[in-house]
C-alpha positions in Angstrom: -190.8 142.2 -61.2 -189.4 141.7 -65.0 -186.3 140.1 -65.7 -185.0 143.3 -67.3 -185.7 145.4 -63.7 -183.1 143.5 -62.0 -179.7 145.4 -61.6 -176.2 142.8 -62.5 -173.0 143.4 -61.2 -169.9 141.1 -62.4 -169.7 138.0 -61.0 -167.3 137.9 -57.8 -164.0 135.0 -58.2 -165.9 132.9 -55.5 -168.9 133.1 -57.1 -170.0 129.6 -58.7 -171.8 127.6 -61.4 -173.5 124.6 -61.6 -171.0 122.1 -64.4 -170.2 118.7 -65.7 -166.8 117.3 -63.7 -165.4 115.4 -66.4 -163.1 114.2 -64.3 -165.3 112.3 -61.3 -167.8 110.6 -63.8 -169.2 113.2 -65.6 -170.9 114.3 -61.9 -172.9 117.3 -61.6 -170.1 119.9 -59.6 -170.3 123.4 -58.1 -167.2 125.5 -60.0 -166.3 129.1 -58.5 -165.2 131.7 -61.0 -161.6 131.1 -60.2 -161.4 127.9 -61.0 -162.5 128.4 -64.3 -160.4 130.9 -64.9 -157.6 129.3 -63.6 -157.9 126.4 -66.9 -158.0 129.0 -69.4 -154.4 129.4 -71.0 -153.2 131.7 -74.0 -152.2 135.1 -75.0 -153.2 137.6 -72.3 -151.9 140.8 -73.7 -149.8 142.2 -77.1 -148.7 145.4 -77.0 -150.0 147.4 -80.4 -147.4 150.3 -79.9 -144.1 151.1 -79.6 -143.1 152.2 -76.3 -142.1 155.4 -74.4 -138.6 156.1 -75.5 -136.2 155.8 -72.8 -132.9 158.2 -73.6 -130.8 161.3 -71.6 -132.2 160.4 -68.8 -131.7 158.8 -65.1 -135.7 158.4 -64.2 -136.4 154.6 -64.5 -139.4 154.5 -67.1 -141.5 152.2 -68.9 -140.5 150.1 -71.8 -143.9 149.1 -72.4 -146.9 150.3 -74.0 -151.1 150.0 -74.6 -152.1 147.2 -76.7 -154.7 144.5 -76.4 -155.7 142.0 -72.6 -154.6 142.7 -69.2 -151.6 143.0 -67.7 -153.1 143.0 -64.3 -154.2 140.1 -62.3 -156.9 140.7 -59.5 -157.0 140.5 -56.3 -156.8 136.2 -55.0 -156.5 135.5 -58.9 -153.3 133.6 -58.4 -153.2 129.9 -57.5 -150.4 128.1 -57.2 -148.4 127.0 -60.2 -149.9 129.5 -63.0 -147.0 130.4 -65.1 -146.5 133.1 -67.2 -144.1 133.9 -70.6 -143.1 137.4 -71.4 -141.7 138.7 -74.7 -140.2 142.1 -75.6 -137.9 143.1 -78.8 -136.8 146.6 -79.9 -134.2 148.7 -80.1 -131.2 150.3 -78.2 -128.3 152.4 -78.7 -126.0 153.6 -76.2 -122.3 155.5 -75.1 -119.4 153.0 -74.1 -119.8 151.5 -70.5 -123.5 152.8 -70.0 -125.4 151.7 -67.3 -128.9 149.9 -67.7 -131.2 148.6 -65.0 -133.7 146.5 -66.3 -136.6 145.5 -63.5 -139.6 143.2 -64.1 -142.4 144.6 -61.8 -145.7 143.9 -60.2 -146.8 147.2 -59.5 -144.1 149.0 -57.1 -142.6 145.4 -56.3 -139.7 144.1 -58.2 -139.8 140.4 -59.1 -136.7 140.2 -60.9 -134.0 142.6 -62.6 -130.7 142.5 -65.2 -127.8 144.9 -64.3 -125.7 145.4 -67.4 -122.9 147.4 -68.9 -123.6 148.2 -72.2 -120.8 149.1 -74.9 -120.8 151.3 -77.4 -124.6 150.1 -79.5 -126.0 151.9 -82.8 -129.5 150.9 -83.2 -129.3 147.5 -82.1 -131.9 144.9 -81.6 -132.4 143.9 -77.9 -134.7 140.6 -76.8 -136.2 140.2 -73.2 -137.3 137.1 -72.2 -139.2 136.5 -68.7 -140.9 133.2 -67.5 -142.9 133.0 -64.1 -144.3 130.6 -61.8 -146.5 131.0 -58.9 -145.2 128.9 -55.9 -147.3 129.8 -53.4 -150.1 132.2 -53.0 -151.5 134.3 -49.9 -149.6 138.5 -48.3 -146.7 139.5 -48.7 -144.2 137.0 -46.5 -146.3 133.7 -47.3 -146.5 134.0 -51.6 -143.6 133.8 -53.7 -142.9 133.7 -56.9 -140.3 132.4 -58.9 -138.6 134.5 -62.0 -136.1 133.9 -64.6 -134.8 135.1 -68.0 -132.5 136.6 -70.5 -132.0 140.2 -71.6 -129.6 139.7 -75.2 -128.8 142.9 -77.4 -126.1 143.2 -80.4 -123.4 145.6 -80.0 -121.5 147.8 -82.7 -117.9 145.7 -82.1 -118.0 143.0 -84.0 -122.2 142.8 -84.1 -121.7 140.0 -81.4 -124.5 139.1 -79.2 -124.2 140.3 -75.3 -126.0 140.2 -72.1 -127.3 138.4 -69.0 -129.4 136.0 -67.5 -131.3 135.7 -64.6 -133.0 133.7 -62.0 -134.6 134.6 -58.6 -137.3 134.4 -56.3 -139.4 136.9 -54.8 -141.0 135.8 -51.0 -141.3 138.5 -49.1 -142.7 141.3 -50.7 -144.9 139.6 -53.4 -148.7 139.5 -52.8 -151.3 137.6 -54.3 -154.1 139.1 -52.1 -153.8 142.3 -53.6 -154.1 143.3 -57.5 -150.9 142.8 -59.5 -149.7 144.9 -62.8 -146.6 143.7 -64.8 -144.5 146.6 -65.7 -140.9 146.6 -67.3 -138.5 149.2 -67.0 -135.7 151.0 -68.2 -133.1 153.2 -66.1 -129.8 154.4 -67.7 -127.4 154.9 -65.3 -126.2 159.0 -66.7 -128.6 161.0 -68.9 -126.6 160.8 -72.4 -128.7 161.6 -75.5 -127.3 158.7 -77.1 -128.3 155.9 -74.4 -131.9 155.1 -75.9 -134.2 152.5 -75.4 -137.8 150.9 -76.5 -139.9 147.9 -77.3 -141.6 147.5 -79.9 -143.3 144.4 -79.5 -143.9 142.8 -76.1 -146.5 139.9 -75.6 -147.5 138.3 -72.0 -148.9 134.1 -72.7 -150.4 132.0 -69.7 -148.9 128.6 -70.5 -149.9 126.7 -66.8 
C-alpha cells in the first residue's frame, strides 16, 4: 500500500513520541502528547473584535468576542499547576447605583465573579484582570481550581478609580475530564439604556 493510501486522524493526548530527556542524561524517552503540551507557554488567544454590547438589558451576555487561539481546553488537558492570565479593557457607562454581575466561566460553571455597584459612569474605561491555577485535576468533586483578580473602572465623580477584587476557589463543580471554554460575562442588574458595557481587547497567556 503507498504511504499516501493511509487515512490520519489527529494524534490522541496519550499518544507518544520517541525524544531526547534532557533532563536524565540526554536518554532516549517515550513523551505522550500531553506532556508536551503541557511545556509550551505563551499567548493562547487575542480577541480581534470588540465585543457584543451589553446595555437595557437583564440577560447576562458575553463580554467577549472572536479573535485569534482557543479559549477551550480539551478534555484531560489540565495538569496540575498550569496557570493562566486573563486581560480585558473597554468601556462602560451606567445610571447611579446600577447593578453589574461580572462571572468568569468554564462553560456553564462559574469559577469566579465581581458583584458591584456602579455609580453614575460616561464612557469610562474598565480593566479585568483574572489569573488561574490548576490545583488538582480529575470530575467534578476531586479538581479545583483556584481564581483571583480585579475588575477597576473610572467613574464620572471625580474620575476616581473604583471597584473590587477577588479571590476564590472552585472544587466542586469544576471538571478537568470534560472540555472547558472561558467565557466572561456581563449582567446589569435593570435594563436601562444607559447601563452599557464591552471589551474591546481581551487576551488569555499560559504563564505555568
Amino acid at each position: 500500500m503507498k504511504v499516501n493510501n493511509y487515512n490520519t486522524v489527529a494524534p490522541a493526548l496519550n499518544d507518544k513520541l520517541f525524544g531526547t530527556d534532557t533532563s536524565n542524561n540526554n536518554e532516549t524517552a517515550n513523551f505522550t502528547i500531553q506532556s508536551i503540551a503541557n511545556l509550551v507557554t505563551g499567548g493562547l488567544f487575542a480577541q480581534t473584535s470588540t465585543s457584543p454590547v451589553v446595555t437595557n438589558t437583564t440577560t447576562e451576555s458575553s463580554i467577549i468576542d472572536g479573535g485569534v487561539g482557543t479559549l477551550t481546553v480539551p478534555a484531560n488537558g489540565f495538569s496540575v499547576g498550569d496557570s493562566f492570565v486573563a486581560h480585558l479593557t473597554g468601556h462602560i457607562s451606567s445610571a447611579n447605583n446600577q447593578g453589574l454581575h461580572i462571572r468568569i466561566k468554564s462553560g456553564s460553571v462559574v469559577l469566579a465573579d465581581a458583584n458591584l455597584t456602579i455609580p453614575t459612569t460616561t464612557t469610562k474605561h474598565w480593566t479585568l484582570d483574572i489569573t488561574f491555577t490548576v490545583r488538582a485535576i480529575g470530575a467534578a468533586g476531586t479538581a479545583s481550581i483556584a481564581s483571583g483578580g480585579m475588575f477597576t473602572y473610572n467613574k464620572d465623580a471625580s474620575t476616581a478609580f473604583d471597584g473590587l477584587n477577588f479571590s476564590t476557589e472552585n472544587n466542586t463543580t469544576f471538571d478537568t475530564t470534560v472540555s472547558n471554554t472561558l467565557d466572561i460575562t456581563a449582567e446589569w442588574s435593570a435594563a436601562n439604556a444607559a447601563n452599557i458595557i464591552y471589551s474591546e481587547v481581551f487576551t488569555l497567556t499560559k504563564i505555568k
